[in-house]
Each structure stands twice: as C-alpha cells, then as structure tokens.
N, C-alpha and C positions, 0 to 999 in steps of 0.2 A: 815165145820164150818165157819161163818163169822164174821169179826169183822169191829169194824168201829170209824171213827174218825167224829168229827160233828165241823165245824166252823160257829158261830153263830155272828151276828152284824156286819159282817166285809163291809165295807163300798164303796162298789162297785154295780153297778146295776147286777140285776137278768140275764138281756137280754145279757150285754157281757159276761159272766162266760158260759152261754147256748150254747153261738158260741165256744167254746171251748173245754165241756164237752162230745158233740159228736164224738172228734176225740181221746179220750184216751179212750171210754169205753170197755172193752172188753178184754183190753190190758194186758200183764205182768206190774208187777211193775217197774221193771226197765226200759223194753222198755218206759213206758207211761214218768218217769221220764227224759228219756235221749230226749224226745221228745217237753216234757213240758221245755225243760232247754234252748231251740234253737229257742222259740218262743219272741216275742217281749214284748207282752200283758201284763198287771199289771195282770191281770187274773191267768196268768199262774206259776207265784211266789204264791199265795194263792195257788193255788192250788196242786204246787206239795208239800209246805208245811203240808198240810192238810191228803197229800198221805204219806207222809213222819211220820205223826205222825200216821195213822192209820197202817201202816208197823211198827213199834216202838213197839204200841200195841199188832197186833199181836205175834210177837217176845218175848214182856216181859208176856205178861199176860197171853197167848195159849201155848206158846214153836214151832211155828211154824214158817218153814222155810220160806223167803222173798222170793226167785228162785221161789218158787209153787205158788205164789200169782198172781191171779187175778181181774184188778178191774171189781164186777161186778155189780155194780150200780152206778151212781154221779150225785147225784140230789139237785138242784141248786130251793132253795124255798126265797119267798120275805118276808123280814123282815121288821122293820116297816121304815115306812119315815119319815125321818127329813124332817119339811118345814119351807125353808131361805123367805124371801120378798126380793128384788131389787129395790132400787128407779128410778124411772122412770120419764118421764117428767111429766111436771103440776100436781107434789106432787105424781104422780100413783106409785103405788107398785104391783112389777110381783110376784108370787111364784115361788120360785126356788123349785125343789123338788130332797132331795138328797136319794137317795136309797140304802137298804141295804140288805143282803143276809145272807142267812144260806145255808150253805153245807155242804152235807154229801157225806162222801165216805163210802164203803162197799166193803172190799174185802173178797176173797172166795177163797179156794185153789182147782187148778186144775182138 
C-alpha cells in the first residue's frame, strides 16, 4: 500500500530540491529523516516536513507502522513562476525569475 503527502507552491527552485532528492530515495523513514535533519540546505527542512506529514498519514489514515516505511518515490515537479523586474541602469529592467515547486513523497512499506 502507498501513501503520500504532496507539497505544492512552496517557493524554492525545482533544481536544488533535485540535488537532494537523490540521496534519501529508497531509504527508511527514519533513516532518511535523521539524514535530512544534518544537512544544511533550505531543501531539506521542506522536505523532511513533507516526509513527516506523509508518515502522519500513513499512520492516521492506513494504521500502518512508521519502522516499515519506505520512501519509494520523491518527485520534485516546477510550479509556476513568479516574475520580479530589477531596475537597471539607463531605465533597463532585468526579470528576475522566482521559482516554485511541487513535491511529492510516496511512501511504500517494506
């Protein structure tokens, strides 16, 4: 059985979440947690919150144990852009382009 938690709009580029997403995939929940909690990265606060609430789920809405969980997808898709302008010299305006993400976890027990 799988369950899953989806965080949508959250206001972080697709590309760093990606650099991250490949080193918990696979993993227990806990491991991936105690893993994600040692890292530096804005990334990885989203993201073990994400894990945290699809484990949550499991738990209240399955009756399934946390220990048996593994994550076995986390897929990191682009949400839409915000676009800033920047003034610039002789009146120019840059786009700033702010990017935003959806994630989803899927966990699967063992």
């Amino acid at each position: 059985m799988d369950v899953q938690a989806v965080g949508k709009y959250i206001r972080i580029s697709p590309q760093k979440v990606r650099k991250l997403a490949g080193q918990i995939k696979g993993k227990a929940v806990g491991e991936a947690l105690n893993i994600l909690s040692f890292m530096p990265q804005k990334s990885a606060r989203i993201v073990r919150k994400i894990i945290n609430s699809a484990a949550a789920n499991a738990d209240h809405n399955n009756k399934l144990d946390i220990d048996d969980l593994i994550i076995s997808n986390l897929m990191v898709d682009q949400g839409p852009t915000l676009k800033r302008f920047k003034a610039r010299a002789r009146g120019r305006g840059s786009r700033i382009l702010k990017r935003t993400s959806h994630i989803t976890v899927i966990l699967a027990e063992k």
